[in-house]
N, C-alpha and C positions, 0 to 999 in steps of 0.2 A: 504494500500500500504506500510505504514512503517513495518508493521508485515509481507507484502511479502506473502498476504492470496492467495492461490489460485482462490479465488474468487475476487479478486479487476479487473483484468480484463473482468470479464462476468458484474460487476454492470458498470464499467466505459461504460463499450457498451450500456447497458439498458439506463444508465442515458444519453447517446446520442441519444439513441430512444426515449426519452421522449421531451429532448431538441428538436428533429426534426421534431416529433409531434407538441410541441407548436407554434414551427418557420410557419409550414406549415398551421394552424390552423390562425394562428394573420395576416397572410401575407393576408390571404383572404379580411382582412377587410382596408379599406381606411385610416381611424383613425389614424390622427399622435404616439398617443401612442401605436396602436395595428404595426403600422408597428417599430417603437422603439422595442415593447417587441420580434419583429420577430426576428429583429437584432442581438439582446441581446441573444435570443433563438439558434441561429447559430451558434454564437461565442462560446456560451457554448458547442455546440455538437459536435464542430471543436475540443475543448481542450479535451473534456473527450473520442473523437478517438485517438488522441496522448496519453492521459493517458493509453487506451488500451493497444498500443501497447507496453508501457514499462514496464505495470505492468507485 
């Protein structure tokens, strides 16, 4: 993104699809930590659609 790569916006979306795989993946499970790492998993895929859009 500081280089202004044309490509900072296609990863920032991937790495959002990754992020929302995990989220949707950990959420299935009960486990205080698996619902924690869902959490964590959202937050990141919320930031790196904003990174999208401004890279």
């Amino acid at each position: 993104m500081a280089r202004e790569s044309e490509f900072a916006s296609v990863l920032c979306l991937l790495c959002a699809d990754v992020c929302q795989a995990c989220a949707d993946e950990c959420a299935k499970h009960q486990t205080d930590h698996c619902q924690r790492c869902a959490e964590a998993c959202l937050k990141c895929a919320e930031v790196c659609k904003r990174m999208a859009q401004t890279a």
